[in-house]
DOSEBA-896372 format. One record per residue: residue in three letters; x negated, y, z negated of N, C-alpha, C in turn; residue number from 1. Coordinates in steps of 0.02 Angstrom, whole numbers, always signed. Layout:
REM DOSEBA-896372
+------+--------+---------+--------+---------+----------+--------+--------+---------+--------+-----+
! code ! n_east ! n_north !   n_up ! ca_east ! ca_north !  ca_up ! c_east ! c_north !   c_up ! pos !
+------+--------+---------+--------+---------+----------+--------+--------+---------+--------+-----+
!  ALA !      X !       Y !      Z !       X !        Y !      Z !      X !       Y !      Z ! NUM !
...
+------+--------+---------+--------+---------+----------+--------+--------+---------+--------+-----+
***
This chain:
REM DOSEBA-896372
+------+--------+---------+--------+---------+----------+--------+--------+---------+--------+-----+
! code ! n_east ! n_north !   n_up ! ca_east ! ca_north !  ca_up ! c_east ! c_north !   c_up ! pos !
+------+--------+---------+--------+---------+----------+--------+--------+---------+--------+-----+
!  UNK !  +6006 !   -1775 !  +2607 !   +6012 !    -1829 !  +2558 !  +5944 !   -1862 !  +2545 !   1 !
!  UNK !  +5887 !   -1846 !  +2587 !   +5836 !    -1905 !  +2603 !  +5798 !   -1849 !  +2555 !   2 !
!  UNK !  +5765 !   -1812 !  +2547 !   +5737 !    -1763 !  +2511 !  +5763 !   -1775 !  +2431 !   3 !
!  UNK !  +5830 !   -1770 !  +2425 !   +5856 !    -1798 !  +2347 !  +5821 !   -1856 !  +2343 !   4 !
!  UNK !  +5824 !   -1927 !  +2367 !   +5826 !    -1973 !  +2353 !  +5750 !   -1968 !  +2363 !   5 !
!  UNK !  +5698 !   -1974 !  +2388 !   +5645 !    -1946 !  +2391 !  +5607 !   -1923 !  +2320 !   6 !
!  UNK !  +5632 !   -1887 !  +2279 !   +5623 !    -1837 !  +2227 !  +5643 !   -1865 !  +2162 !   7 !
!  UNK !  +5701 !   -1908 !  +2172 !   +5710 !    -1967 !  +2128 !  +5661 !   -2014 !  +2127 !   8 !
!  UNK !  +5642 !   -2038 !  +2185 !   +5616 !    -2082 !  +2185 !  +5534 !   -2075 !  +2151 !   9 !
!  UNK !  +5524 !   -2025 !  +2161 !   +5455 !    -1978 !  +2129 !  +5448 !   -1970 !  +2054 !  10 !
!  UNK !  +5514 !   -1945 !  +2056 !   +5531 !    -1940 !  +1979 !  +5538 !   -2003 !  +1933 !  11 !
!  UNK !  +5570 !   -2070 !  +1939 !   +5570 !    -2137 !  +1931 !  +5497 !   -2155 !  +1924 !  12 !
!  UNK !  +5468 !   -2143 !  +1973 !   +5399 !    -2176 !  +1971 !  +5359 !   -2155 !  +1935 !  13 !
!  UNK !  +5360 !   -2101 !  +1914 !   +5299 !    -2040 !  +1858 !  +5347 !   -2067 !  +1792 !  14 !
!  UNK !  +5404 !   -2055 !  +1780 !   +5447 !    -2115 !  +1705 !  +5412 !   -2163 !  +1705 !  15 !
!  UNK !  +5420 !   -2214 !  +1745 !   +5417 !    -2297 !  +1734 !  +5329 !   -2309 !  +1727 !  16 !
!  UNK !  +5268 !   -2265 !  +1762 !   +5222 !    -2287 !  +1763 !  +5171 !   -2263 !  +1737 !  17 !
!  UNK !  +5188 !   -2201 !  +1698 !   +5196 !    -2156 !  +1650 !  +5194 !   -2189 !  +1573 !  18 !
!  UNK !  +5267 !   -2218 !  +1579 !   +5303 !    -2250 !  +1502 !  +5241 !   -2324 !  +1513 !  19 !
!  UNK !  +5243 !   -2337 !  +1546 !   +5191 !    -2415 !  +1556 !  +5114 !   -2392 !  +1514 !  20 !
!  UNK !  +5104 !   -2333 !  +1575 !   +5031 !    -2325 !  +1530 !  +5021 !   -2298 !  +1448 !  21 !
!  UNK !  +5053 !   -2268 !  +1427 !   +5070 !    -2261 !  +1369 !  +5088 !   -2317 !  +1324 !  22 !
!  UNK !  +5133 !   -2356 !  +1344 !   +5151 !    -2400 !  +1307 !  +5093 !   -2471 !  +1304 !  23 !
!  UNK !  +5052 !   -2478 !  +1373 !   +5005 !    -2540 !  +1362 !  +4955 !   -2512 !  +1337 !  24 !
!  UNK !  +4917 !   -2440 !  +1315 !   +4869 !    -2420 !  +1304 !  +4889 !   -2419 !  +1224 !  25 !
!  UNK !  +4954 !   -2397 !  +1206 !   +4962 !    -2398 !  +1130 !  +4962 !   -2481 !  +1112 !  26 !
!  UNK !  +4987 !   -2516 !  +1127 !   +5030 !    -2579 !  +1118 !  +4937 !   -2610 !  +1116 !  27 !
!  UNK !  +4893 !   -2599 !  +1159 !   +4813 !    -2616 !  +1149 !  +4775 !   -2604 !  +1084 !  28 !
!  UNK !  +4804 !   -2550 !  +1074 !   +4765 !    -2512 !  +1017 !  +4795 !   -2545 !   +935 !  29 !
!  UNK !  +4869 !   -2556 !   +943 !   +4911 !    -2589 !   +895 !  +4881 !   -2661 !   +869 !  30 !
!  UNK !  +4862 !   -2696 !   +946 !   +4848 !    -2753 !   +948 !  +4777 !   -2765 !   +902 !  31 !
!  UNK !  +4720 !   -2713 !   +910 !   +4662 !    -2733 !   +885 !  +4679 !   -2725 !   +789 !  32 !
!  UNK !  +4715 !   -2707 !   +759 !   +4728 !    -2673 !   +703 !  +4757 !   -2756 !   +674 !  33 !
!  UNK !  +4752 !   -2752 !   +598 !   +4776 !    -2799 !   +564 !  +4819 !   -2797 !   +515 !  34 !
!  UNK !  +4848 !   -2735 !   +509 !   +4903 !    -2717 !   +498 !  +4943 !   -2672 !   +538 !  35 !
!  UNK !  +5000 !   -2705 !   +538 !   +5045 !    -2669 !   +605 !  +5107 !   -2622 !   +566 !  36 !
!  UNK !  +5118 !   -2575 !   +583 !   +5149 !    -2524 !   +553 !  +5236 !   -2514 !   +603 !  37 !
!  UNK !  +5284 !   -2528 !   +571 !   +5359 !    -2549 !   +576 !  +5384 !   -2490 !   +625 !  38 !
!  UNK !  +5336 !   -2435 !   +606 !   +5369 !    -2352 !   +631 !  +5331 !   -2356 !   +705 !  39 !
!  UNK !  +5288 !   -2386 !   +709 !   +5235 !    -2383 !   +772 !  +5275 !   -2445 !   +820 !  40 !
!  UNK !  +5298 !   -2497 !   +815 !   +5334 !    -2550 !   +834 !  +5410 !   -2497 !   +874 !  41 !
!  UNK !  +5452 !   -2460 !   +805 !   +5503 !    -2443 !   +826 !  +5477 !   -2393 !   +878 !  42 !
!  UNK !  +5437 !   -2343 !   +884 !   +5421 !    -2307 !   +918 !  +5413 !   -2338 !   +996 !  43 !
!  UNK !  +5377 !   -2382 !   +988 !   +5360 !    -2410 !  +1064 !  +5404 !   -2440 !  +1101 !  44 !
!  UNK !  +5458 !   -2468 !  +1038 !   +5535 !    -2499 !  +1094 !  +5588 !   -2434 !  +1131 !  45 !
!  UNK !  +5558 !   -2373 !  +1068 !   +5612 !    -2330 !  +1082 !  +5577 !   -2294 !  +1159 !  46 !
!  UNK !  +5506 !   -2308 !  +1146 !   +5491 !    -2266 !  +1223 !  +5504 !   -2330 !  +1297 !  47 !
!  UNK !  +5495 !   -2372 !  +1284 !   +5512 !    -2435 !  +1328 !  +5592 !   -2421 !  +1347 !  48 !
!  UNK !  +5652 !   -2411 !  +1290 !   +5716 !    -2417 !  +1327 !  +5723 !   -2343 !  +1347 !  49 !
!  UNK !  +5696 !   -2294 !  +1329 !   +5716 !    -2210 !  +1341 !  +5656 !   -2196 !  +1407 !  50 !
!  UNK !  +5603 !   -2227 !  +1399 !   +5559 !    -2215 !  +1475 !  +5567 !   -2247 !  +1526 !  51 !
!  UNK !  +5522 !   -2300 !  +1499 !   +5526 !    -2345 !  +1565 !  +5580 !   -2391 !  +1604 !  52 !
!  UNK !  +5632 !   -2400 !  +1546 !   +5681 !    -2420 !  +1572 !  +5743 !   -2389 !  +1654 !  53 !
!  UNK !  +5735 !   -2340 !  +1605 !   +5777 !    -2268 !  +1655 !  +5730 !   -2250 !  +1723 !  54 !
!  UNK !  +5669 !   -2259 !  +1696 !   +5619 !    -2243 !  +1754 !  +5606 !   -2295 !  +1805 !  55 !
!  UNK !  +5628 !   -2356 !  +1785 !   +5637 !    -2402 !  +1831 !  +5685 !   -2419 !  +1868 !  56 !
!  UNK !  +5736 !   -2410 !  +1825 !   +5813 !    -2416 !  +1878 !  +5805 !   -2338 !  +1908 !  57 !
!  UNK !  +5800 !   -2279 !  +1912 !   +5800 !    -2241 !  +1946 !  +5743 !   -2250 !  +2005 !  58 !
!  UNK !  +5693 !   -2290 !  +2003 !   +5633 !    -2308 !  +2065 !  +5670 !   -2349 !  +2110 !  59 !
!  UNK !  +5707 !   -2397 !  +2063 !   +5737 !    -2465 !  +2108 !  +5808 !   -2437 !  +2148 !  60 !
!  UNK !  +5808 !   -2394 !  +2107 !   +5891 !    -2388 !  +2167 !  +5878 !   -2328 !  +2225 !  61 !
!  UNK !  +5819 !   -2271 !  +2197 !   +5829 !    -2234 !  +2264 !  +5764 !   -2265 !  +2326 !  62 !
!  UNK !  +5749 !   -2301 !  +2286 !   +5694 !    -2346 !  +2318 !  +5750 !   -2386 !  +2387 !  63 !
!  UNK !  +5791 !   -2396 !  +2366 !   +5864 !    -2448 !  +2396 !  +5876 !   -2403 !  +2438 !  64 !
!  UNK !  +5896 !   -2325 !  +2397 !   +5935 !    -2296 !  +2459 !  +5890 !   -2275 !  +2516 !  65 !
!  UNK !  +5831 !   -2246 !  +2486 !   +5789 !    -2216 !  +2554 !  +5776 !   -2281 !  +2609 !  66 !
!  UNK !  +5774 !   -2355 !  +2576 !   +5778 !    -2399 !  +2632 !  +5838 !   -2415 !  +2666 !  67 !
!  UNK !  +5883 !   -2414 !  +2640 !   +5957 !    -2396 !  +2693 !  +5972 !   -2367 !  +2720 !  68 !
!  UNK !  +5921 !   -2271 !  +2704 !   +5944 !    -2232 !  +2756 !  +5869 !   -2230 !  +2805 !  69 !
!  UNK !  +5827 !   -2279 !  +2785 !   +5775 !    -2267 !  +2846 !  +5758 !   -2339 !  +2869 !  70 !
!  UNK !  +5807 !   -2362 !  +2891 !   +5790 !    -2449 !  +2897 !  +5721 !   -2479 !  +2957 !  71 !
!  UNK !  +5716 !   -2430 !  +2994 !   +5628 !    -2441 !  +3022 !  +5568 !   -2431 !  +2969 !  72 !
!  UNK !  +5591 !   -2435 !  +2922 !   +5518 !    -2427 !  +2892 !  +5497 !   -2488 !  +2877 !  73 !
!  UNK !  +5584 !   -2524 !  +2866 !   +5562 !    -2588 !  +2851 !  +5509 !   -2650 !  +2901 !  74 !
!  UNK !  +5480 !   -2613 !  +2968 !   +5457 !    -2657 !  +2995 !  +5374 !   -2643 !  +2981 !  75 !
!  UNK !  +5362 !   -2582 !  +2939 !   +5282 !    -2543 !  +2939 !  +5243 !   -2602 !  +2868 !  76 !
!  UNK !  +5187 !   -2609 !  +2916 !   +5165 !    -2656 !  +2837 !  +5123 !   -2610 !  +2804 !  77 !
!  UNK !  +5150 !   -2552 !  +2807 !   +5112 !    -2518 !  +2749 !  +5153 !   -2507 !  +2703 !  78 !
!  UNK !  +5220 !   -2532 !  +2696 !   +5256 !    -2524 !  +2645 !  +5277 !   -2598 !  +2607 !  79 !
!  UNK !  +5244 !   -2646 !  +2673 !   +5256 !    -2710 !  +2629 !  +5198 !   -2696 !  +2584 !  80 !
!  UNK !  +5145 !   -2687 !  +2580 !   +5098 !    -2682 !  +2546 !  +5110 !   -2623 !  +2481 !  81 !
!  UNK !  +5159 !   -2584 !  +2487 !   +5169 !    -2551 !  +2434 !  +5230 !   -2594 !  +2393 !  82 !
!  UNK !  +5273 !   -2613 !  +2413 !   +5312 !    -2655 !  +2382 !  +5307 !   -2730 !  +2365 !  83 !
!  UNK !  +5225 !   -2746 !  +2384 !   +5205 !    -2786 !  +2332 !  +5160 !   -2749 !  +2271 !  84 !
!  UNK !  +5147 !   -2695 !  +2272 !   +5124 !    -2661 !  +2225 !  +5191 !   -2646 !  +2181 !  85 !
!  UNK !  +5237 !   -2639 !  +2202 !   +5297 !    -2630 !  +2143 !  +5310 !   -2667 !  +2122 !  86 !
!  UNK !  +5329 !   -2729 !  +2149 !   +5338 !    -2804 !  +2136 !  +5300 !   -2817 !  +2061 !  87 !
!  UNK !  +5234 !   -2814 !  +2070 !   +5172 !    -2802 !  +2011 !  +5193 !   -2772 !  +1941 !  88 !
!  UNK !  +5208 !   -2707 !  +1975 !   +5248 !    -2664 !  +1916 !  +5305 !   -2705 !  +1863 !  89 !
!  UNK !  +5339 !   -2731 !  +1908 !   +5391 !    -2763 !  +1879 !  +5379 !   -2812 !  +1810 !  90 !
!  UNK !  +5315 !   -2873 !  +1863 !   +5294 !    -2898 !  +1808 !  +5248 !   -2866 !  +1762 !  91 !
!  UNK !  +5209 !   -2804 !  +1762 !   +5169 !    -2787 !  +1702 !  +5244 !   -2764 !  +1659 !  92 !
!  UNK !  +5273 !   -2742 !  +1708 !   +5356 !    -2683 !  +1642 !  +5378 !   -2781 !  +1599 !  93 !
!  UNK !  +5404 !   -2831 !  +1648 !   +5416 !    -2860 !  +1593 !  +5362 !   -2898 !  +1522 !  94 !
!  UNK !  +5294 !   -2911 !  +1559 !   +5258 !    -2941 !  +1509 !  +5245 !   -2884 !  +1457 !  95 !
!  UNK !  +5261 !   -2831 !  +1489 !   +5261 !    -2766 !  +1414 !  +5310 !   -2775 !  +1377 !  96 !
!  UNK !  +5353 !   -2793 !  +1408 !   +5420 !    -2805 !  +1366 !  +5410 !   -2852 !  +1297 !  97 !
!  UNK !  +5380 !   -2887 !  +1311 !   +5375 !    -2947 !  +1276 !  +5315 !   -2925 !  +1238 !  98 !
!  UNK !  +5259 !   -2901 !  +1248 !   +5211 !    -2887 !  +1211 !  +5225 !   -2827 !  +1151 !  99 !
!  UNK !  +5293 !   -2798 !  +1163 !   +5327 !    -2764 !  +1096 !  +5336 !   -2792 !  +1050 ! 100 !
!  UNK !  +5362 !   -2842 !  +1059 !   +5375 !    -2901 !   +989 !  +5302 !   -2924 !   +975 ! 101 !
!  UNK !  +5260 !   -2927 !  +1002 !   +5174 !    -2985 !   +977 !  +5158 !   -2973 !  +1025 ! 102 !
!  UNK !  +5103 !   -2903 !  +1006 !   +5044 !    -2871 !  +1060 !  +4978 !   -2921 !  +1050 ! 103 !
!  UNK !  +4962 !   -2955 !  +1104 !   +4888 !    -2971 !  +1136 !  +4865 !   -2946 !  +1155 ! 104 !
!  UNK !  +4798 !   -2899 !  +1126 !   +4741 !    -2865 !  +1156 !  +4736 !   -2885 !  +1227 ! 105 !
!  UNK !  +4720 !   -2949 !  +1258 !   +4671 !    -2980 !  +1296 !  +4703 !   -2959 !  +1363 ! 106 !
!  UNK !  +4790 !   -2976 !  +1360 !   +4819 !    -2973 !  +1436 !  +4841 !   -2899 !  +1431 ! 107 !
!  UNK !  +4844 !   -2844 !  +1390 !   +4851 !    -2766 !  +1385 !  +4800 !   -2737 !  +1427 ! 108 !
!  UNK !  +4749 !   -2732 !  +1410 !   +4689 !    -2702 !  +1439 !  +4699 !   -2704 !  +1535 ! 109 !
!  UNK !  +4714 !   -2801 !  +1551 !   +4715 !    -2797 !  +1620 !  +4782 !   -2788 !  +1630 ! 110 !
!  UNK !  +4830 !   -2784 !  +1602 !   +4888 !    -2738 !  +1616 !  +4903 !   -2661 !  +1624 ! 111 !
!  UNK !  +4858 !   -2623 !  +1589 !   +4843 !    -2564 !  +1580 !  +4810 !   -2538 !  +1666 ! 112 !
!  UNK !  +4764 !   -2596 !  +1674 !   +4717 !    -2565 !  +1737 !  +4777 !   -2574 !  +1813 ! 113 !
!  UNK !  +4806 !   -2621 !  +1789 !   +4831 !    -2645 !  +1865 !  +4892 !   -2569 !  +1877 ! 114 !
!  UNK !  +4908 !   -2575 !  +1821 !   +4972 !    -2518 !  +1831 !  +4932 !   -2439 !  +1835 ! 115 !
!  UNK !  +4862 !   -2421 !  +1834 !   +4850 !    -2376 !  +1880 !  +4832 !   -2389 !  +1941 ! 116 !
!  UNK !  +4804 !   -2453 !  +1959 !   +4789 !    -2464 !  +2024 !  +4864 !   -2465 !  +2058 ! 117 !
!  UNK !  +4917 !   -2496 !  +2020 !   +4983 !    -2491 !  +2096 !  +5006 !   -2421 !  +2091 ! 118 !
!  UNK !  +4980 !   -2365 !  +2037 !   +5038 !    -2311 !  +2030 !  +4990 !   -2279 !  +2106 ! 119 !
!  UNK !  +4927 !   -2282 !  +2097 !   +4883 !    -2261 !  +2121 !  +4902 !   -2280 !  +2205 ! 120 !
!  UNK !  +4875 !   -2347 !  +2205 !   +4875 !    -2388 !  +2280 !  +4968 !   -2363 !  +2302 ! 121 !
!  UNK !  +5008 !   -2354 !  +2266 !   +5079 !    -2335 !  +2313 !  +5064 !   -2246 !  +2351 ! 122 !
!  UNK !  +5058 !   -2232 !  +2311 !   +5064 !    -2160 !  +2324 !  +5020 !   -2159 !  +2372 ! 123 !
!  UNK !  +4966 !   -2177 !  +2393 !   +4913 !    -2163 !  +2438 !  +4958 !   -2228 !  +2484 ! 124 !
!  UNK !  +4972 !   -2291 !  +2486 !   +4990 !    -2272 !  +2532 !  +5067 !   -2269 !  +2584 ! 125 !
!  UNK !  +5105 !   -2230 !  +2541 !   +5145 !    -2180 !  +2567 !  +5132 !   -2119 !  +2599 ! 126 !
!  UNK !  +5088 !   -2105 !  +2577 !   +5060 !    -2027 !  +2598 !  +5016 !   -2041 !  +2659 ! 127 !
!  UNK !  +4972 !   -2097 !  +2669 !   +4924 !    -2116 !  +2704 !  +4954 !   -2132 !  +2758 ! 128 !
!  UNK !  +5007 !   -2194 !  +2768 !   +5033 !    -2242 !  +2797 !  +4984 !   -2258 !  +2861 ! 129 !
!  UNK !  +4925 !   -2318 !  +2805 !   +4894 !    -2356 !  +2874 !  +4903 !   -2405 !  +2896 ! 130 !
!  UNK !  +4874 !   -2441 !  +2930 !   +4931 !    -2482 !  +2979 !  +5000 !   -2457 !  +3006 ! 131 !
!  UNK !  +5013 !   -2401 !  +3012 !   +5077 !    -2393 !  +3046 !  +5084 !   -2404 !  +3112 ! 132 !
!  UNK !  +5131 !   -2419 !  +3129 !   +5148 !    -2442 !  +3197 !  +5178 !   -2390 !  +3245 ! 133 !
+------+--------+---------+--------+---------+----------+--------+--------+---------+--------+-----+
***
């Protein structure tokens, strides 16, 4: 079961952080322009509810299960430190949310960077796990 959920959870995370970078790198580019185009708007909600959406509830729930079926991990702070890197995620996924309706250049750009640094900083360290106990 841990290998499924595992693979979900892999899979969730390449959707959700994936659909993020795409969407704050377009939603940047939208932003500098002074005319905004209706088809480029619908496009970016449709990748927000068909990507990142799905890609986030699929992170958050096998994210849930692999911690129910491995409840010592919960004491390693190398995973508190990754799950404040998700935490992060959360808020760049919702201030993207909102930047669909009225993109700001200014907070895109450092939204753009942070969500490679946590896709980045998780995976390393999962794979790494320093500080483990």
């Amino acid at each position: 079961m841990i290998p499924w959920l595992r693979a979900g959870h892999f899979l969730g995370l390449i959707l959700w952080g994936g659909g993020l970078l795409t969407l704050t790198a377009g939603l940047r580019a939208r932003a500098g322009r002074s005319h905004q185009d209706a088809a480029e708007a619908d496009t970016a909600r449709r990748i927000y509810n068909t990507v990142c959406g799905p890609g986030a509830f699929l992170t958050l729930f096998t994210g849930i299960g692999l911690l129910h079926s491995q409840q010592p991990l919960l004491k390693q702070p190398w995973l508190h430190g990754k799950l404040l890197l998700v935490a992060g995620l959360f808020v760049i996924d919702q201030l993207t949310r909102r930047a669909l309706h009225r993109p700001v250049a200014r907070g895109l750009t450092a939204a753009h960077a942070f969500v490679w640094i946590a896709l980045i900083g998780a995976v390393l360290l999962v794979e790494m796990r320093p500080w483990a106990r």
